[in-house]
VMD Tcl script that builds the backbone (N, CA, C; Angstrom):
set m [mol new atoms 480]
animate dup $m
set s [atomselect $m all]
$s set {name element resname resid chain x y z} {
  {N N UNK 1 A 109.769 114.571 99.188}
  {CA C UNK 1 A 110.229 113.455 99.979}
  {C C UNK 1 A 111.212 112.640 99.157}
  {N N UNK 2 A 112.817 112.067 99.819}
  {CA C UNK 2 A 113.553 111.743 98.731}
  {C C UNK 2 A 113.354 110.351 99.733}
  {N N UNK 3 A 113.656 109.149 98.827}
  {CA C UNK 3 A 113.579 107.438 99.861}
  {C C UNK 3 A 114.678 107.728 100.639}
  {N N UNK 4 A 114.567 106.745 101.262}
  {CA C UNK 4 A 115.933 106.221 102.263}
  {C C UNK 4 A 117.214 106.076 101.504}
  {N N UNK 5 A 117.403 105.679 100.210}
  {CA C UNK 5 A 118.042 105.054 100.170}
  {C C UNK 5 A 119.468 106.423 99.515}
  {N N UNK 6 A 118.374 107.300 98.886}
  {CA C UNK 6 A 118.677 108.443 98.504}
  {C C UNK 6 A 119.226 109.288 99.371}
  {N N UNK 7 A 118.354 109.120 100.244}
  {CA C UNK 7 A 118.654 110.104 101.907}
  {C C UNK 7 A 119.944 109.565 102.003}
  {N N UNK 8 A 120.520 108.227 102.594}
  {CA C UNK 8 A 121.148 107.440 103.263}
  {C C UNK 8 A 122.635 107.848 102.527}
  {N N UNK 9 A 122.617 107.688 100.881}
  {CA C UNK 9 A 123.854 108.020 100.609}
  {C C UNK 9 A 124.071 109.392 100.682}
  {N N UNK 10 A 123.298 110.142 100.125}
  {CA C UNK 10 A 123.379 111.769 100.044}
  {C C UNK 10 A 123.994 112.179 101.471}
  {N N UNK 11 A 123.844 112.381 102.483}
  {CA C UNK 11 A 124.286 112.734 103.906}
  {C C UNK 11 A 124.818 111.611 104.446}
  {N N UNK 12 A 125.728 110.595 103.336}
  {CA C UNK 12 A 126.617 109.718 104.015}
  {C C UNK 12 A 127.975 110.729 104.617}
  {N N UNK 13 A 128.363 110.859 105.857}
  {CA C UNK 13 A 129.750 111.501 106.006}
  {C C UNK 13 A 129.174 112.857 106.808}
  {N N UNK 14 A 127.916 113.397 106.941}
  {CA C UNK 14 A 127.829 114.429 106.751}
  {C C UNK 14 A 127.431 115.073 108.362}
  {N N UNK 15 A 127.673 116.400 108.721}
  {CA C UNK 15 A 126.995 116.725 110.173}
  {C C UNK 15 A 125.328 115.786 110.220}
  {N N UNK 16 A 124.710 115.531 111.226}
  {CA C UNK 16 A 123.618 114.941 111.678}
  {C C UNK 16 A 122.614 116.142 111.535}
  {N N UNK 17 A 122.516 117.362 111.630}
  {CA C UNK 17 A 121.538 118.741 112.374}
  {C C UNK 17 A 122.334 119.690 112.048}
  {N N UNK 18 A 121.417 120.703 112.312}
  {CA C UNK 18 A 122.141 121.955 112.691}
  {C C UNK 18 A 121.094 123.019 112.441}
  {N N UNK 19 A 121.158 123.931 113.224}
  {CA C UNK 19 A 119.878 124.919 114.621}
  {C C UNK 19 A 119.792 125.841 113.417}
  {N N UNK 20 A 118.466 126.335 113.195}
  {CA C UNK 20 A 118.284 127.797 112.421}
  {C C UNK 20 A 117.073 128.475 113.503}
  {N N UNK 21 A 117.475 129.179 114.182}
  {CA C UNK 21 A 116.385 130.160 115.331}
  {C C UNK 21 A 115.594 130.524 114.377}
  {N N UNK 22 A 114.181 131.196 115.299}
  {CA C UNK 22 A 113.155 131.574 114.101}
  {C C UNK 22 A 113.308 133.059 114.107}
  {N N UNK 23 A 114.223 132.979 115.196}
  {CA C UNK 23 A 114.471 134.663 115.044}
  {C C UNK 23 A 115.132 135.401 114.216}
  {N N UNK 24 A 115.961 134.326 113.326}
  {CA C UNK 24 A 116.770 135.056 112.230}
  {C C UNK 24 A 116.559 134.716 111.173}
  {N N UNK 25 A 116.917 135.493 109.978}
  {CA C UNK 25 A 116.679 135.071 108.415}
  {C C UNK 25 A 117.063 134.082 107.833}
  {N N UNK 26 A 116.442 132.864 107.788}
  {CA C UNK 26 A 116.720 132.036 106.933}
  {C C UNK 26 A 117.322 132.071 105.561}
  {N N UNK 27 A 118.644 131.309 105.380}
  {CA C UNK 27 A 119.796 131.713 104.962}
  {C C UNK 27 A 119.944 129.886 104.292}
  {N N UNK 28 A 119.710 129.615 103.254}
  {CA C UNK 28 A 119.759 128.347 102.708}
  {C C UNK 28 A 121.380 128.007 102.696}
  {N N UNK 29 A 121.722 129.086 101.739}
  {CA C UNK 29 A 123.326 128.825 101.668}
  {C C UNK 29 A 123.962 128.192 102.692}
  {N N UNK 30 A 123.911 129.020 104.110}
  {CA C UNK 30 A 124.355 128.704 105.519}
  {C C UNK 30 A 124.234 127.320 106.202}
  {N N UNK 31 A 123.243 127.568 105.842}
  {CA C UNK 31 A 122.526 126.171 106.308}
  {C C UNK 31 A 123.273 125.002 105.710}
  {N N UNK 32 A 123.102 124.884 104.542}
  {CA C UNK 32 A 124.044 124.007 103.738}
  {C C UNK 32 A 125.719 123.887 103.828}
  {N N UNK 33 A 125.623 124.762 104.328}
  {CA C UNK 33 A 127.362 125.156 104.727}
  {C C UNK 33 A 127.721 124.309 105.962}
  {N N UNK 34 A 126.602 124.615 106.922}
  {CA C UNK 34 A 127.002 124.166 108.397}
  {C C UNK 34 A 126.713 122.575 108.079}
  {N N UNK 35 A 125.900 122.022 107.052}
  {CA C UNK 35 A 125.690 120.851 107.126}
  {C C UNK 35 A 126.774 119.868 106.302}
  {N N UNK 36 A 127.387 120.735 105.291}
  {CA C UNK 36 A 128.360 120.006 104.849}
  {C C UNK 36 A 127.802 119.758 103.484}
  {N N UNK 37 A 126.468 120.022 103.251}
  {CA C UNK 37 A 126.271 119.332 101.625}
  {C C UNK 37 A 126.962 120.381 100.620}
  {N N UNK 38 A 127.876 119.580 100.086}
  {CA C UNK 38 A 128.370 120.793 98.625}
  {C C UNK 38 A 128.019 120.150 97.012}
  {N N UNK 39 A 128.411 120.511 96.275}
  {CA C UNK 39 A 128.314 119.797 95.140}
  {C C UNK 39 A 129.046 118.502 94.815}
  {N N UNK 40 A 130.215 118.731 95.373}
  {CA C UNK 40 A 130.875 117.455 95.437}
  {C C UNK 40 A 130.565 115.932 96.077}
  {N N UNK 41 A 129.386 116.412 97.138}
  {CA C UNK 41 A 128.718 115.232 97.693}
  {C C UNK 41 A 127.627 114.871 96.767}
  {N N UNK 42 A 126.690 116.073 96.143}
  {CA C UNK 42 A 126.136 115.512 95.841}
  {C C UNK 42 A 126.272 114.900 94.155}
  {N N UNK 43 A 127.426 115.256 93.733}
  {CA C UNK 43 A 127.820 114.567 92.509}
  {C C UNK 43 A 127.774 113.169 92.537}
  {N N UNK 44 A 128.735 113.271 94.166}
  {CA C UNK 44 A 128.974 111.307 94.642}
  {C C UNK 44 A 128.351 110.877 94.736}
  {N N UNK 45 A 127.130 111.309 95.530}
  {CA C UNK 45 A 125.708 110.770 95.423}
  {C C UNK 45 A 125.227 110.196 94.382}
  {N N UNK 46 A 125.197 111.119 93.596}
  {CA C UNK 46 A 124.601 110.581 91.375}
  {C C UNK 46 A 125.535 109.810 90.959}
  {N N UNK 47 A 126.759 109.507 91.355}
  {CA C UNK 47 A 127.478 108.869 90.891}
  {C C UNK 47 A 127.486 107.473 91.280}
  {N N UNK 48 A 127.144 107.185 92.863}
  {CA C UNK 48 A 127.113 106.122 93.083}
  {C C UNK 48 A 125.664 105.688 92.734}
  {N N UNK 49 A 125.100 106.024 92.639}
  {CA C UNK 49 A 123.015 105.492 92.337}
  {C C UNK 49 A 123.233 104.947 90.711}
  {N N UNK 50 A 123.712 106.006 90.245}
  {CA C UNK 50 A 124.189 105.752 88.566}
  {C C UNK 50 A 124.565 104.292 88.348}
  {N N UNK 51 A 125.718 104.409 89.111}
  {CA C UNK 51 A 126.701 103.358 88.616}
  {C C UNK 51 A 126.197 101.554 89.337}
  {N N UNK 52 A 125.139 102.253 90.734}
  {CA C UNK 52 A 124.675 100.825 90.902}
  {C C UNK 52 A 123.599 100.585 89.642}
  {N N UNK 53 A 122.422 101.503 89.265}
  {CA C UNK 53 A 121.696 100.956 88.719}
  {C C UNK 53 A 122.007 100.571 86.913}
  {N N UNK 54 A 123.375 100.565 86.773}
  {CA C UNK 54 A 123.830 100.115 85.522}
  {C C UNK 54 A 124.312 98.951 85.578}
  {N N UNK 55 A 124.746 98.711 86.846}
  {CA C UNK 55 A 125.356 97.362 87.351}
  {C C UNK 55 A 124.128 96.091 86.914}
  {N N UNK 56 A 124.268 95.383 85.865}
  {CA C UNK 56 A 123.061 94.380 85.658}
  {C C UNK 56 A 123.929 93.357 87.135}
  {N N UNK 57 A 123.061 92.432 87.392}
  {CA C UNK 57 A 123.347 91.555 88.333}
  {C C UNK 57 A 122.686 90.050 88.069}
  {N N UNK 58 A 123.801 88.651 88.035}
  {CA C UNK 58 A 123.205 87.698 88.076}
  {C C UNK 58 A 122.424 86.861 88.796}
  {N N UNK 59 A 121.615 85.886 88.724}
  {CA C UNK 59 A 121.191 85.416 89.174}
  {C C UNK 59 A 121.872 84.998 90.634}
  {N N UNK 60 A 122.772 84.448 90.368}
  {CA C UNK 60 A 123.858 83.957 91.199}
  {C C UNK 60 A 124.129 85.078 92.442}
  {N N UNK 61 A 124.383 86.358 91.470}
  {CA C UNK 61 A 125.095 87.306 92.159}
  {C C UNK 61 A 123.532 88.232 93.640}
  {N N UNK 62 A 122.462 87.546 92.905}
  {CA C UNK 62 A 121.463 87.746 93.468}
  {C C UNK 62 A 121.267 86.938 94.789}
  {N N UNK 63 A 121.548 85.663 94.754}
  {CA C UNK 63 A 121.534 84.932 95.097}
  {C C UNK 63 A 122.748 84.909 96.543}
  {N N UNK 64 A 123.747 85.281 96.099}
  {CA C UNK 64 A 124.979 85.578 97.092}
  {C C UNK 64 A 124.830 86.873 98.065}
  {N N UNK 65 A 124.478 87.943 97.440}
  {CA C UNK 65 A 124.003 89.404 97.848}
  {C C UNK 65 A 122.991 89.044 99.010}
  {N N UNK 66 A 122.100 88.507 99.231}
  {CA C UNK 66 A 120.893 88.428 99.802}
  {C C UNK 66 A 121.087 87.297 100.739}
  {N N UNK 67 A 121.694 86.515 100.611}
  {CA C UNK 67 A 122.036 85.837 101.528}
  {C C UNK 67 A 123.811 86.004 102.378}
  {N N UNK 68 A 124.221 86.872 102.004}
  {CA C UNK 68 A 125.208 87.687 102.749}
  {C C UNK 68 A 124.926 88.521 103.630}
  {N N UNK 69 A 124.071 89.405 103.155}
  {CA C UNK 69 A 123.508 90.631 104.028}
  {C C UNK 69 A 122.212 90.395 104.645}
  {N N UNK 70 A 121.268 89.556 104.401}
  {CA C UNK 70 A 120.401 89.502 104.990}
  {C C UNK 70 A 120.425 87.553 106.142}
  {N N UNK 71 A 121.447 86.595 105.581}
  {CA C UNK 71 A 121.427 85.682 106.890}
  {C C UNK 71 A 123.230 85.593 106.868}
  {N N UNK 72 A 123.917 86.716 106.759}
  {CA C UNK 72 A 125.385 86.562 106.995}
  {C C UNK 72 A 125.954 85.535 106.601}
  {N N UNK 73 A 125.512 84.619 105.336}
  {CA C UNK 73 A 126.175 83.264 104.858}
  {C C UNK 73 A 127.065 83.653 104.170}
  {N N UNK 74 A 128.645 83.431 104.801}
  {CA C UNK 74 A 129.580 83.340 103.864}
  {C C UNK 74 A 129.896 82.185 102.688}
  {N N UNK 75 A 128.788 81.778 102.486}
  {CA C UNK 75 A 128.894 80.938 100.879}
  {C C UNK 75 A 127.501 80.674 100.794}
  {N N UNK 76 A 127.339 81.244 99.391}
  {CA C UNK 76 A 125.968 80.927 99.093}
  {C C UNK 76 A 125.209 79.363 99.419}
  {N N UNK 77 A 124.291 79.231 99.615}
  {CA C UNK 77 A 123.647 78.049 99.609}
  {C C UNK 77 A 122.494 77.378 98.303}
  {N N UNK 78 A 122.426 76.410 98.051}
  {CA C UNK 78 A 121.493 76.083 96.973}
  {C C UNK 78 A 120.188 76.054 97.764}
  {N N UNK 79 A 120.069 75.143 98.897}
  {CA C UNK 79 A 119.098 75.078 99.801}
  {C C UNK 79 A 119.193 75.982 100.940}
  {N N UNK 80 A 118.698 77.143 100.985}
  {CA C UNK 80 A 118.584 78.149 102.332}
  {C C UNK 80 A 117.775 78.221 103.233}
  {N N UNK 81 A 116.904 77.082 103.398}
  {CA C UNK 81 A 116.067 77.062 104.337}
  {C C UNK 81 A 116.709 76.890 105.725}
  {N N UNK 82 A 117.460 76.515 105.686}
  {CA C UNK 82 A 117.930 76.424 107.266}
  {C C UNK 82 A 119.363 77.276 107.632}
  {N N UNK 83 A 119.532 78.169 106.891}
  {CA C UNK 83 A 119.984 79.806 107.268}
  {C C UNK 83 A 119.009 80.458 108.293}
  {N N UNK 84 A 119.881 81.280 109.153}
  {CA C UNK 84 A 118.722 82.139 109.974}
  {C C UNK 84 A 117.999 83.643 109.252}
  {N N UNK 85 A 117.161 83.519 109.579}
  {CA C UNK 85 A 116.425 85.109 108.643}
  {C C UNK 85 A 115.867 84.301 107.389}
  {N N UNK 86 A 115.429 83.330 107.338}
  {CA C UNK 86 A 115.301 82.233 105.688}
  {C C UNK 86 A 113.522 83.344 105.289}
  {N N UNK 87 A 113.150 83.555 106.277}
  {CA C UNK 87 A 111.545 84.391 105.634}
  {C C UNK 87 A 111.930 85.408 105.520}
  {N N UNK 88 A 112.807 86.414 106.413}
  {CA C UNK 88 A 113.604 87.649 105.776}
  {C C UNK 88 A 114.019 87.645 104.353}
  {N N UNK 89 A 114.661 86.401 104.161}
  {CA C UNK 89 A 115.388 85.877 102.654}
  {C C UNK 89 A 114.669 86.018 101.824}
  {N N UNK 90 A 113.501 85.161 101.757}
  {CA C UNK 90 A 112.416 85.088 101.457}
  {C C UNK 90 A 111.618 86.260 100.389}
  {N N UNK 91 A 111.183 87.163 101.420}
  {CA C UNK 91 A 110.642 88.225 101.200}
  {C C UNK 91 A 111.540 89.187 100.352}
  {N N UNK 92 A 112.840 89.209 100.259}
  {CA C UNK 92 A 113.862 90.324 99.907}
  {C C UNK 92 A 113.910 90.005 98.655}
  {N N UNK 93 A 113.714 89.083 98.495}
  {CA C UNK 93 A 114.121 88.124 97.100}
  {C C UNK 93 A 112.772 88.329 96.290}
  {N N UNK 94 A 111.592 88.346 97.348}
  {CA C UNK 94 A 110.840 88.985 96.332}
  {C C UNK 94 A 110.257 90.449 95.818}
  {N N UNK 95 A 110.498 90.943 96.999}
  {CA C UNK 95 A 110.586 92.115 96.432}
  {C C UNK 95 A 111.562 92.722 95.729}
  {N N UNK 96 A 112.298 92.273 95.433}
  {CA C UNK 96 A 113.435 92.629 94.346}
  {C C UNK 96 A 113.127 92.153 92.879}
  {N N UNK 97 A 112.676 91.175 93.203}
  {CA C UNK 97 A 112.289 90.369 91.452}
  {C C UNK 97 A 110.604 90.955 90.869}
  {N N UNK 98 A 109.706 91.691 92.022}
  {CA C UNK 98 A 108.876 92.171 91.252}
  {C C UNK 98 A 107.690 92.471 92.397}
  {N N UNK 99 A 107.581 92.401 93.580}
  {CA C UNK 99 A 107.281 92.803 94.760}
  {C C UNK 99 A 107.096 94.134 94.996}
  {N N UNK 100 A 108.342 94.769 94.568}
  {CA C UNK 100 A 108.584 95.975 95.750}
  {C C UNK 100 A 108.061 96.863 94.652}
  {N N UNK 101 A 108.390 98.309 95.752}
  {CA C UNK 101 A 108.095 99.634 94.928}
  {C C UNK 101 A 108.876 100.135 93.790}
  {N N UNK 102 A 108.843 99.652 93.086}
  {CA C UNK 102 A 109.963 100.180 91.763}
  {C C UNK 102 A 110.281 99.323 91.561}
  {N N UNK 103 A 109.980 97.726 91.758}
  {CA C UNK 103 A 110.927 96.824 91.076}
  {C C UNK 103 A 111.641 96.755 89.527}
  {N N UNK 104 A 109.744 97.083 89.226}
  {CA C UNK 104 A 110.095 96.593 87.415}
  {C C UNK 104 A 110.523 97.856 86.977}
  {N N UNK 105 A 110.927 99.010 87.562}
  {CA C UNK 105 A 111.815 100.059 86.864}
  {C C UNK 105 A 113.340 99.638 86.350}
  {N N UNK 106 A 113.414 100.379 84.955}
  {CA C UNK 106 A 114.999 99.463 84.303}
  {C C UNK 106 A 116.064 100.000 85.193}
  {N N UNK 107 A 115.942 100.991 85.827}
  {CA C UNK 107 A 116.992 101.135 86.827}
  {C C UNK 107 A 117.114 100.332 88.105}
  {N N UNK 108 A 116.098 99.465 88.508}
  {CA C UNK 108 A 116.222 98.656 89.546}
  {C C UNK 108 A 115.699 96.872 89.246}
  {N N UNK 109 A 115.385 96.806 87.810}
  {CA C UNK 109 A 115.275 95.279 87.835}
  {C C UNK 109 A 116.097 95.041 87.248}
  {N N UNK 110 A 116.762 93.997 88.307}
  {CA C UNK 110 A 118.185 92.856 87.138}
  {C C UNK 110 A 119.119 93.740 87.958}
  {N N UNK 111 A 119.085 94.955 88.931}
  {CA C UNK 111 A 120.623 95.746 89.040}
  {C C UNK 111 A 120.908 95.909 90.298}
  {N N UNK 112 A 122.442 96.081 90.789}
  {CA C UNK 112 A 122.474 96.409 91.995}
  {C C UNK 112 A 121.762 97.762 93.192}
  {N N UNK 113 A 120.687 98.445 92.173}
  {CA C UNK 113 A 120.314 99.331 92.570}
  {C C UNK 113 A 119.384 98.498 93.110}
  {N N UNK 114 A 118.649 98.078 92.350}
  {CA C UNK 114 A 117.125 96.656 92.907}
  {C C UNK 114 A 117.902 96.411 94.075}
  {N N UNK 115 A 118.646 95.537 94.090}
  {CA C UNK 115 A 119.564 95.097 95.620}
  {C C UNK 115 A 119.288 95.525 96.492}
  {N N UNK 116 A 119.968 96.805 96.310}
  {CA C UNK 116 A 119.416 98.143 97.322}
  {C C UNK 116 A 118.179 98.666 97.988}
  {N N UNK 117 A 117.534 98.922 96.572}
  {CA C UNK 117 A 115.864 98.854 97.380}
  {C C UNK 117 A 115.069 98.231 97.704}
  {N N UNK 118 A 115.674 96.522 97.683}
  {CA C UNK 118 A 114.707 95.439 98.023}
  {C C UNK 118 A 115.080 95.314 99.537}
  {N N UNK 119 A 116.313 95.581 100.095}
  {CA C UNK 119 A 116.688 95.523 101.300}
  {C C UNK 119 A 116.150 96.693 102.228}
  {N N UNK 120 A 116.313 98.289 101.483}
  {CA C UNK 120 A 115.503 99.076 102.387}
  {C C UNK 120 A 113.991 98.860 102.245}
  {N N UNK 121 A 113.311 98.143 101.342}
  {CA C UNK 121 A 111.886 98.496 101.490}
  {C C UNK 121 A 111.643 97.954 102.345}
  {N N UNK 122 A 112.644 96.401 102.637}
  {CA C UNK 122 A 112.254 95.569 103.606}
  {C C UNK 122 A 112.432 95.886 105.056}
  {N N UNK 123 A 113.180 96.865 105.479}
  {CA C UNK 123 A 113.474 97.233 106.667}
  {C C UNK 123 A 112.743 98.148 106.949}
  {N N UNK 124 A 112.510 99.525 105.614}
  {CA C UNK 124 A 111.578 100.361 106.264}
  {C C UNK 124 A 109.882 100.040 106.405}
  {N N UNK 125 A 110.073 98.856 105.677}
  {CA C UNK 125 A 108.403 98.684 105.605}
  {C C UNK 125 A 107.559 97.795 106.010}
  {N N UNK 126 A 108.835 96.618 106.397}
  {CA C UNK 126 A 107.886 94.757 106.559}
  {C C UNK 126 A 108.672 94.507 107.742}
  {N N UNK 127 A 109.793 94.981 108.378}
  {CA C UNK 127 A 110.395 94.002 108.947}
  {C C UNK 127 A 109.844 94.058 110.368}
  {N N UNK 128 A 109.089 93.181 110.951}
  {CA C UNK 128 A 108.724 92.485 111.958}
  {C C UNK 128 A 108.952 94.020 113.513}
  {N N UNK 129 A 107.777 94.021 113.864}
  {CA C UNK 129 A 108.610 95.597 114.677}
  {C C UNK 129 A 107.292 95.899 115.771}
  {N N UNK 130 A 107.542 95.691 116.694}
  {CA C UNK 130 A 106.524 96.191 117.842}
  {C C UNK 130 A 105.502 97.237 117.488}
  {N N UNK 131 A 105.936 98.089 116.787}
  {CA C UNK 131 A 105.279 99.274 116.225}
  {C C UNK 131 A 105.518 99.783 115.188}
  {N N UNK 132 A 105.063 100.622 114.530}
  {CA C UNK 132 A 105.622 101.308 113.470}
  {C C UNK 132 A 106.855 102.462 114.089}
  {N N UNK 133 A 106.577 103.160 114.864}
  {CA C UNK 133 A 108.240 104.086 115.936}
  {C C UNK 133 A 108.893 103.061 116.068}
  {N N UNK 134 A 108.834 101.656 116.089}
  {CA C UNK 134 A 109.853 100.989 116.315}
  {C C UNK 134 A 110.423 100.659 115.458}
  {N N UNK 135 A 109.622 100.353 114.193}
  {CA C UNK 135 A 110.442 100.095 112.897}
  {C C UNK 135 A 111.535 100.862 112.332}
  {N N UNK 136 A 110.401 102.180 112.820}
  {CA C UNK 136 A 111.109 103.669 112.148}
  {C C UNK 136 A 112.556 103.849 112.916}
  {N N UNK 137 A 112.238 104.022 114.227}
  {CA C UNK 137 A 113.383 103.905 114.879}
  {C C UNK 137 A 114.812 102.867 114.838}
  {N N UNK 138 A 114.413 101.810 114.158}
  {CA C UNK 138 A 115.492 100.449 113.675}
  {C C UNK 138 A 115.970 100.720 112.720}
  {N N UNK 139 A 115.049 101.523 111.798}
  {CA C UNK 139 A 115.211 101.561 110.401}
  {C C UNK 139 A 116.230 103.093 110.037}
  {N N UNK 140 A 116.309 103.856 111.181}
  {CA C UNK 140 A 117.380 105.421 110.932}
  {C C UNK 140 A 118.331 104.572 112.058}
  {N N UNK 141 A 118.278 104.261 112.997}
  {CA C UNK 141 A 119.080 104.421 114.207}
  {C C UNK 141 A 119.729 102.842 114.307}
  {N N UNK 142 A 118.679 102.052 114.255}
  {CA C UNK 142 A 119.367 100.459 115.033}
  {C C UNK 142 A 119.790 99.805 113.926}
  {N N UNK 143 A 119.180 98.241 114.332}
  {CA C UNK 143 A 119.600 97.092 114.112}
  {C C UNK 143 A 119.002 97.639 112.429}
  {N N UNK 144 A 118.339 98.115 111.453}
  {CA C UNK 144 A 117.745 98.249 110.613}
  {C C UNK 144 A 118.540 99.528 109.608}
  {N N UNK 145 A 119.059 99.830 110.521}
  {CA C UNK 145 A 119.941 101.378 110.141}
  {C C UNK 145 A 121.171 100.203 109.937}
  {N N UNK 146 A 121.670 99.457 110.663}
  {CA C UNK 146 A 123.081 98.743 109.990}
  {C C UNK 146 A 123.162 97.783 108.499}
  {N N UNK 147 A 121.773 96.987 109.000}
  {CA C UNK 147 A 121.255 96.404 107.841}
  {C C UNK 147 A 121.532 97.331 106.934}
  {N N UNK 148 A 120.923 98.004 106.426}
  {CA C UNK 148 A 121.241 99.043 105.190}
  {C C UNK 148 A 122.196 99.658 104.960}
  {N N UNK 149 A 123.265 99.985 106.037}
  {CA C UNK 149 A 124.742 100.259 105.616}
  {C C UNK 149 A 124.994 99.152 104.935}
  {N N UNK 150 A 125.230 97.666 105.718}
  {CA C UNK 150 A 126.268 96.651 105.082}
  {C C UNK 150 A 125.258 96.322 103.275}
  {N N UNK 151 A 123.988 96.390 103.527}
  {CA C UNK 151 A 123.095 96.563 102.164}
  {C C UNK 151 A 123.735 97.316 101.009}
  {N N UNK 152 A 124.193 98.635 101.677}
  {CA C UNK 152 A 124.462 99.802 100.339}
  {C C UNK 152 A 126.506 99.019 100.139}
  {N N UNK 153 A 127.037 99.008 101.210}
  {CA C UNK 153 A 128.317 98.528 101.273}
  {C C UNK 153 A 128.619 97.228 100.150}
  {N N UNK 154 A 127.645 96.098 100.686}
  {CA C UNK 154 A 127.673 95.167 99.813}
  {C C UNK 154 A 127.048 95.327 98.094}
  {N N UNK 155 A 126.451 96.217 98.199}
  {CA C UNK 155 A 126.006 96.789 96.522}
  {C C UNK 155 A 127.577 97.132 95.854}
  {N N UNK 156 A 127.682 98.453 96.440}
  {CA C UNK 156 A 128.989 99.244 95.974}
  {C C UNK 156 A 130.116 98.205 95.814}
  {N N UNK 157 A 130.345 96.479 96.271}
  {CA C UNK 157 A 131.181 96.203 96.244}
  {C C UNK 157 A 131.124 95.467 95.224}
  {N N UNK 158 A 129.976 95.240 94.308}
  {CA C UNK 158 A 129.804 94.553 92.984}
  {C C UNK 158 A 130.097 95.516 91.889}
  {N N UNK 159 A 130.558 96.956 92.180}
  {CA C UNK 159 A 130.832 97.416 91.588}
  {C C UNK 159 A 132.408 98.061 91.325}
  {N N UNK 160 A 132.660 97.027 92.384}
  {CA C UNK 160 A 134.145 97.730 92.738}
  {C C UNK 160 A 135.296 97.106 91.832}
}
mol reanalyze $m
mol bondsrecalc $m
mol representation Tube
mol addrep $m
């Protein structure tokens, strides 16, 4: 099982599916062919995970990140309580500083990789959801699936 976040960049760009009948010989190569993964994706892949989780990140920059992508404030605030999403905020902020699954790993505390997985843990795992199919479903497809684009977007751009 690889996370989301792994998934998400790895088959960024890439076909969605593609059919293997049970009637014929399973053919890995093929498969991979029709899907588009080559080495070159997945270099980009290691390349971008790499280069976020080397990225140390400030306080500040913590601070701006999380309240960009998670209540769309184009200027940070000192007081964020009255941003919308402020318990979304909340929560992201802590699972990033020592909350989440991997926080205190040196590849994700202090770095834009943390960034990253404090925002998907929060979507695939806490965020507020009729059901769990509903989460799941927000979290590949909807409102939860964009979250984590502009999430990985706004990472990559502290590194840009």
């Amino acid at each position: 099982m690889v996370c989301n976040n792994t998934l998400t960049i790895a088959v960024d760009g890439m076909a969605q599916g593609v059919k293997v009948p049970h009637s014929t010989e399973f053919r890995p190569q093929l498969v991979k062919q029709q899907l588009g993964i080559s080495v070159s994706q997945w270099d980009d892949f290691m390349y971008r995970m790499k280069t976020l989780a080397e990225r140390k990140v400030s306080q500040e920059e913590v601070k701006t990140y999380f309240q960009s992508v998670i209540c769309n404030a184009e200027e940070p605030l000192d007081d964020p309580s009255k941003l919308p999403n402020y318990r979304a905020l909340n929560r992201v902020q802590k699972l990033f500083h020592d909350e989440g699954r991997g926080a205190q790993l040196c590849t994700a505390q202090g770095t834009a990789w943390g960034l990253l997985n404090a925002i998907t843990e929060y979507v695939d795992h806490e965020k507020r959801a009729r059901s769990n199919d509903y989460r799941m479903d927000s979290a590949w497809f909807g409102q939860g699936a964009s979250l984590k684009d502009k999430a990985l977007e706004s990472a990559m751009a502290l590194v840009d």
